[in-house]
N, C-alpha and C positions, 0 to 999 in steps of 0.2 A: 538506133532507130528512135527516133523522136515521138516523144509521149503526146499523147493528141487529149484533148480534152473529151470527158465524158458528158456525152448530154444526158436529158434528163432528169424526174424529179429527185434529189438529194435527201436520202433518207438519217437523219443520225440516232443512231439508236441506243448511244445513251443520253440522248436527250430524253427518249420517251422512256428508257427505265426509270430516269432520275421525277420524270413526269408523275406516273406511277408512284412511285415513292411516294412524294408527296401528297397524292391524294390517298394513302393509304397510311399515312402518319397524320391527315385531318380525320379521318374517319375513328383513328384509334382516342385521338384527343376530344373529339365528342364524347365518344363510350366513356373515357373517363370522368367528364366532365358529370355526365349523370350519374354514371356510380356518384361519385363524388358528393352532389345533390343526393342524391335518394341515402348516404349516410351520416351526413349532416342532419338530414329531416330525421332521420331512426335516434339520433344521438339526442337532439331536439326533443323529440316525442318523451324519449327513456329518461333525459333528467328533467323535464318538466316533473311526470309521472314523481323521479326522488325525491325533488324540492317541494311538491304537494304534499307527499310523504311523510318528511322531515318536519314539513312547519305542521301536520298534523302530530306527530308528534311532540314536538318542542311545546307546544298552544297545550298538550296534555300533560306533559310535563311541568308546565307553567300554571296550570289552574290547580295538580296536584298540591305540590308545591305554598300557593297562595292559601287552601282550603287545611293542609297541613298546619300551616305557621299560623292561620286569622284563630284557627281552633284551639290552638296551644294558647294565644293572648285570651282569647273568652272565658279560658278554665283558669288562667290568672286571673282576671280582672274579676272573677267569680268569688277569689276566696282572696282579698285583701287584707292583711295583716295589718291592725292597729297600732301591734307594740312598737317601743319606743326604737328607733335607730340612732344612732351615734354618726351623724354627718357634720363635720367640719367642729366637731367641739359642741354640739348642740342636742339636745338631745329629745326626740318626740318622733310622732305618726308620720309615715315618707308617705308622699302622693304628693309630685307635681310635674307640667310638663313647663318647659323653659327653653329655647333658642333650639324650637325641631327636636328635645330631650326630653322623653317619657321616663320618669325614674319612681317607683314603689317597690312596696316590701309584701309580698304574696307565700300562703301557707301551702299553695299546691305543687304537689310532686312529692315522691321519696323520701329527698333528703330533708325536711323540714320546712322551716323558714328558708326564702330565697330573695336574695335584692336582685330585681330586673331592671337591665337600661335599652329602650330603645332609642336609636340616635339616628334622624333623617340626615341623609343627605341626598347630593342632585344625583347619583348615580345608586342609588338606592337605601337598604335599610342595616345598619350595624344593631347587633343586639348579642347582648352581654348579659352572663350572670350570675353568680356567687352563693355562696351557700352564707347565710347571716347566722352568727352565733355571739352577736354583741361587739364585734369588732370596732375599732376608729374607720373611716371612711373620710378623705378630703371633700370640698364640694364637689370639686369636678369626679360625680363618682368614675363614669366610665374611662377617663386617662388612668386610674389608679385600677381600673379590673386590668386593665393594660398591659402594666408591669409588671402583673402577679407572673412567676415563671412559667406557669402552664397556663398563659390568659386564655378564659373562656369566652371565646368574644367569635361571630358568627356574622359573615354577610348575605343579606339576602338583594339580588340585584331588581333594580326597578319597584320595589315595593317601597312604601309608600305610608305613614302614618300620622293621623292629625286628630286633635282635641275639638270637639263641636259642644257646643250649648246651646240648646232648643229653646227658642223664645218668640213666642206667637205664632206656633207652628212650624214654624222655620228655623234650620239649623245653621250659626253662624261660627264660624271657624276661632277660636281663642289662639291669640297668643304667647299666654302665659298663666298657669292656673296653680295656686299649691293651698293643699289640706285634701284630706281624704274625700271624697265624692258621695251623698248623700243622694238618696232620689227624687228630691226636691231640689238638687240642684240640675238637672235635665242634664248630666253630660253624656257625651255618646262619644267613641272610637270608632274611625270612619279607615279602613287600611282599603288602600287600592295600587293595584298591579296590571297596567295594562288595560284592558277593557273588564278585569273583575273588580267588584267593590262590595266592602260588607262593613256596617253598622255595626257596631258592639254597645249594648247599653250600660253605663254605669252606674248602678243602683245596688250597691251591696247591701 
């Protein structure tokens, strides 16, 4: 018997499941999409909130730090030692700074007489320093605290140390200064770290 054609309209139904499908695989990729968004923002939000945190923090840790170390140089520069040091064969009062090089001989602390060096550089501040009991010392003192086997030598990062002399009101940055500091000679220590900075006067 010969197959006759069907009239009528031609329904294919997995065209319409496959239909479906899709519109219900766009609907799931929305939902995702905003989860997705709304966890991005919560992550957003929470490390904002850490990094506020942290640099409050760190900015504490960082003036600590500054207000420690300017405090320890003020109770040096406080009690300057006169007696004689033994530098490069020479012998007499240490106090001078030279090429970013803070170098004297101070009574404060424990152990006695102590030779301190401070040593600028562009990434912060090196400071070294010895207990003095009449020893030889080369000029370059701090290469030689250096090679002591236990060297006492300390960095402190981004800080910052310079020599000022006050002249008509106004304090003008030295480049190079040696003998002991008088208070007639206006000098003042100026340490700055970042947005701190503090004066030290020299007038023993």
């Amino acid at each position: 018997m010969p197959l006759r054609k069907r009239s009528g309209p031609c329904v294919n139904v997995y065209s319409n499941q496959n239909s479906g499908k899709k519109g219900l695989t766009l609907l799931e990729l929305l939902v995702t999409l905003l989860l997705g968004t709304l966890l991005l923002l919560l992550l957003y939000q929470a490390f904002g909130e850490v990094a506020q945190d942290f640099l409050a923090v760190k900015q504490g840790r960082d003036l600590a730090t500054f207000i420690k170390f300017s405090e320890g140089l003020r109770r040096q520069v406080a009690h300057l030692d006169a007696s004689a040091v033994n530098i490069g064969g020479r012998r007499g009062s240490l106090f001078f700074w030279k090429t970013n090089t803070l170098a004297f001989l101070t009574s404060f602390g424990p152990g006695g007489k102590t030779l301190v060096v401070y040593h600028c550089t562009p990434q912060g501040l090196f400071y070294a320093e010895v207990p003095y009991t009449g020893q030889y010392f080369p000029p370059n003192i701090l290469s030689a605290i250096k090679e002591l086997p236990h060297p006492p030598v300390f960095f402190v990062p981004r800080l910052k140390i310079s020599l000022l002399k006050e002249d008509n009101g106004e304090l003008k940055e030295l480049s190079h200064w040696q003998g002991l500091p008088t208070t007639k000679d206006h000098l003042v220590i100026k340490l700055t770290a970042g947005g701190y900075e503090r004066i030290l006067p020299l007038c023993p």
